[in-house]
PAVEXLUM-810482 format. One record per residue: residue in one letter; y, z, x of N, C-alpha, C in turn. Coordinates in steps of 0.2 Angstrom, whole numbers, plus 5000, padded with zeros to 4 digits. Layout:
% PAVEXLUM-810482
AYZXYZXYZX;...
***
This chain:
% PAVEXLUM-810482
X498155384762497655374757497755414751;X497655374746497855414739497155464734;X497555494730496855534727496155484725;X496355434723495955394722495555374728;X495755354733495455344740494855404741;X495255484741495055504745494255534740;X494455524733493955544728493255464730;X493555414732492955364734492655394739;X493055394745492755424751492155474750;X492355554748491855574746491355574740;X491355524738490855494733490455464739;X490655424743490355364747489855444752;X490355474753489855574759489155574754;X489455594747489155644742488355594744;X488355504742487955474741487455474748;X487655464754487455474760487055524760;X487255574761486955644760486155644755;X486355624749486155644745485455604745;X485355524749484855494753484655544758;X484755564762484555584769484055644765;X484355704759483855754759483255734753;X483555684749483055684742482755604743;X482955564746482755504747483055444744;X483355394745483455344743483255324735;X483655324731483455304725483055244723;X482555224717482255214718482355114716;X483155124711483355044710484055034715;X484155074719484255034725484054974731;X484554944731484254864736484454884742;X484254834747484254854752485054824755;X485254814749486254774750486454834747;X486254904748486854954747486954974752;X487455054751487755054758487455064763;X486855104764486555084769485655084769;X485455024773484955024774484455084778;X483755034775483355104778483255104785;X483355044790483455064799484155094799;X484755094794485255134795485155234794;X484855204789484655294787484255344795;X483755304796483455314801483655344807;X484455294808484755304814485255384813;X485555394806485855444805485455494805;X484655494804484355554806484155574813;X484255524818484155544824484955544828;X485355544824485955574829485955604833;X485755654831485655724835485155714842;X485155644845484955634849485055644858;X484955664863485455704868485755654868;X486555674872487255624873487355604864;X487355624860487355624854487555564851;X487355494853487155414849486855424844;X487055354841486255324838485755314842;X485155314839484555274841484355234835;X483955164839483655134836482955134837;X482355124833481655114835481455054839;X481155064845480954994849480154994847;X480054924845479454904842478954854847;X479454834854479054804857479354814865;X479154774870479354784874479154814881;X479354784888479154824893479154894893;X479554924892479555004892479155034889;X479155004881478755034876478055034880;X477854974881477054954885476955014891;X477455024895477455084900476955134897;X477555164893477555234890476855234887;X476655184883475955194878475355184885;X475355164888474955164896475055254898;X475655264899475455344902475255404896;X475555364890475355404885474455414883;X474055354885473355354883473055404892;X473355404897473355424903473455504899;X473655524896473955584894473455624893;X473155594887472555594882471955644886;X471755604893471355604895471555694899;X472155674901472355764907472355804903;X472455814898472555854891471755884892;X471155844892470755894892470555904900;X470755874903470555904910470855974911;X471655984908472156034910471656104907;X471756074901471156134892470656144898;X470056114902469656134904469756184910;X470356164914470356194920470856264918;X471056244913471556304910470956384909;X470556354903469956394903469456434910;X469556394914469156414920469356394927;X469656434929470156404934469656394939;X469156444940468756474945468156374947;X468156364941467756304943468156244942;X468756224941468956184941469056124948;X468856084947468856024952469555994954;X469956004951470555964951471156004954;X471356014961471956034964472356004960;X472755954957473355954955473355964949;X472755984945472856014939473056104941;X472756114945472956194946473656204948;X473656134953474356154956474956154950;X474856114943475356104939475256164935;X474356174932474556244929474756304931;X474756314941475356394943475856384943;X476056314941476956304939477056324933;X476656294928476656294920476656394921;X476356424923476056494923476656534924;X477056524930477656554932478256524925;X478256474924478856474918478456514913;X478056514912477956554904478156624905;X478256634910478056704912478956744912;X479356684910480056684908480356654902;X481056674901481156634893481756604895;X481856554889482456524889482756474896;X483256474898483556424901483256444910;X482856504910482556524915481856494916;X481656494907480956434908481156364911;X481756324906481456264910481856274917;X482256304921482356304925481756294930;X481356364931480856354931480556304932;X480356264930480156184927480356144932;X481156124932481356104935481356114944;X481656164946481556174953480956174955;X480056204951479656164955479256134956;X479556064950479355984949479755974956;X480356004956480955964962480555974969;X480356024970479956044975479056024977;X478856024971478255994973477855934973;X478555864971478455794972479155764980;X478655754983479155724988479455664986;X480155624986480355564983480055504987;X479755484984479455394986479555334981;X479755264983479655214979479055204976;X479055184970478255154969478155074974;X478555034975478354984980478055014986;X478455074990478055114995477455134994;X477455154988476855204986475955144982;X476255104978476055054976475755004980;X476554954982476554904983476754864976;X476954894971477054894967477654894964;X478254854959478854914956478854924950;X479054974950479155014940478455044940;X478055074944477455104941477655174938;X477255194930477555244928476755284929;X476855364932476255394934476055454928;X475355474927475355534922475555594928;X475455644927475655704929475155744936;X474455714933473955744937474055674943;X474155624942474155574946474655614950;X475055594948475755634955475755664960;X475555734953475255774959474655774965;X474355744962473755724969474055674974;X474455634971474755604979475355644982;X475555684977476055704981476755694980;X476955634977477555604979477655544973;X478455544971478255464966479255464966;X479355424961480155424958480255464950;X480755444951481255484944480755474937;X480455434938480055414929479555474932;X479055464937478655524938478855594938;X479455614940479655684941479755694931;X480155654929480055654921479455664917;X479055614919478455644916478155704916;X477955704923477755784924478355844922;X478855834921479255884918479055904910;X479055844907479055824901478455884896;X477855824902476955874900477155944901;X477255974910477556064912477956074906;X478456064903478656094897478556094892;X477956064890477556094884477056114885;X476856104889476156154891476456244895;X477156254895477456304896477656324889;X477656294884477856324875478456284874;X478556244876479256224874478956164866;X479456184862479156124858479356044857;X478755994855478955944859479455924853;X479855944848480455924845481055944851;X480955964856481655984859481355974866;X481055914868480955874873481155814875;X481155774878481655714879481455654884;X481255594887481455574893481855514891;X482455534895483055474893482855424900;X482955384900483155314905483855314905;X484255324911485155304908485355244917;X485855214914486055164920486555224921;X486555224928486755234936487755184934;X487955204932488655154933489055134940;X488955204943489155224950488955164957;X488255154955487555144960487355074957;X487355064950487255024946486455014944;X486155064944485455074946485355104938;X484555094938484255134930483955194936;X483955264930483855324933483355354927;X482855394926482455434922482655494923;X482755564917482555614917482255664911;X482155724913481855744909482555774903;X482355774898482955824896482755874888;X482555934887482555974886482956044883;X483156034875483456054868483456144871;X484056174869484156244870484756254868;X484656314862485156334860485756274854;X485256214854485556154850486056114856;X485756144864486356104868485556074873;X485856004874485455984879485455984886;X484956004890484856014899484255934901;X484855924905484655884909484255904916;X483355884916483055914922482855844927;X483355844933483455784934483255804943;X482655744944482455774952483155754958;X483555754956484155724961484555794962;X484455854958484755924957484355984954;X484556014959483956094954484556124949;X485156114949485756154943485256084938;X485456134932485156074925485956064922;X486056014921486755984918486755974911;X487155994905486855994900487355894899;X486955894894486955824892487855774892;X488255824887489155814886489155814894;X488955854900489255844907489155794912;X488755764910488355734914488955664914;X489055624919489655584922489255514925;X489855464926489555404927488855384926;X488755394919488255354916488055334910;X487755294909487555264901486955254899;X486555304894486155294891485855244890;X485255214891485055154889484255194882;X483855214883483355244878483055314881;X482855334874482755404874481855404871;X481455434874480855444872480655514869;X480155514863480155584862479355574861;X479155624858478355624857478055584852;X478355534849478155494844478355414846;X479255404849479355354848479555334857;X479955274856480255244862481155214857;X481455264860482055214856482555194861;X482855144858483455124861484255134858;X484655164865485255174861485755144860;X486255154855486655104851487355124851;X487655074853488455084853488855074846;X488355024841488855004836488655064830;X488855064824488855094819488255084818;X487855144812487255144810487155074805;X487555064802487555014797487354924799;X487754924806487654864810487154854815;X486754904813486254914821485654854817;X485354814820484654794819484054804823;X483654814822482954824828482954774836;X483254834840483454784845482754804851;X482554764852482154784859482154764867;X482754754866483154734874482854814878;X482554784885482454804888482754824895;X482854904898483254894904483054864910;X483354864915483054844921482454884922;X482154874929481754884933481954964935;X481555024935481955084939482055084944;X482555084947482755074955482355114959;X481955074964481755094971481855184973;X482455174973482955224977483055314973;X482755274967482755344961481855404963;
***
């Protein structure tokens, strides 16, 4: 590439950039170099396994998540209440979740979410929701689990998810990815969890947390955070369109 090339090149950076911090200008069309679901996408790079994401605007999944999310809503103040007063509290599985939340605070760093992890891992027995249901794909809130006891990989997520922020974790460095199983050929859930700008995966299958570059035989399918449901993308940011292909069913077996 010639001085000329490499002088376009960095014009083509300079202008990227110069969107991302001050905003797209304001007599640009939407045929420049990149649109605004593209900009979008370069602002979430830094998502765990470090893809694009796309926003999912519809779909099975998304319908899940806003279900356990309005489910949320409601534990939120049961937890605020029984947090307040333990002594009167009705709810076993909120306390059971708060003396877990209580031992992780009571640590920092990779010892918190560890924490988190081995006693999500330990205080949910593995069951199918068809088992448990009669049902498949039921996705449960946190207080539900706990009182039965037992769920799959979405549930163990969830309740990781809620115990790490109710333990101080901020929900910008929170995660639950859904990724395909290549091995087993199965959809898997975990919770995943921002430290030190490296991600830990907290996955009910292991009490070691794997950071995200580790983790083997698998492929991302979407990443949830406290705002959105995205789905992840293989092509360039430029070529991505709002896709809301949905993954399978979460395996039985997870």
């Amino acid at each position: 590439m010639g001085i000329f090339g490499h002088s376009r090149a960095w014009r083509v950076v300079a202008l990227v950039w110069g969107m991302i911090w001050f905003g797209p200008a304001a007599d640009l069309s939407a045929g420049t170099l990149t649109s605004p679901g593209a900009m979008d996408l370069i602002r979430k790079s830094a998502e765990p396994f470090g893809l694009f994401v796309s926003k999912v605007s519809a779909g099975d999944l998304r319908e899940k998540w806003l279900g356990v999310e309005r489910k949320l809503d409601d534990e939120r103040v049961q937890l605020a209440l029984c947090d307040g007063d333990r002594e009167r509290c009705v709810s076993p599985a909120a306390l059971q979740l708060l003396a877990i939340v209580d031992n992780a605070r009571a640590r920092d760093g990779r010892a918190r979410l560890g924490e988190i992890n081995r006693a999500i891992n330990l205080a949910i027995r593995p069951m199918s929701d068809l088992a448990q249901y009669g049902q498949v794909d039921v996705w449960s809130s946190p207080l539900v689990t706990f009182a039965t006891g037992a769920g799959d990989c979405e549930d163990y997520a969830i309740a990781k998810f809620v115990a790490l922020r109710l333990a101080g974790v901020s929900p910008d460095d929170l995660r639950i990815v859904v990724m395909r199983d290549t091995i087993h050929g199965e959809d898997h859930a975990v919770a995943v969890a921002r430290l030190d700008d490296r991600w830990l995966t907290l996955d009910n299958r292991r009490m070691a947390m794997v950071e995200d570059t580790d983790v083997r035989n698998i492929r991302p399918l979407f990443v949830i955070d406290q705002n959105d449901v995205m789905k992840y993308v293989d092509r360039t940011p430029a070529m991505v369109q709002n896709d809301t292909t949905q993954p399978g069913l979460i395996s039985p077996s997870n």
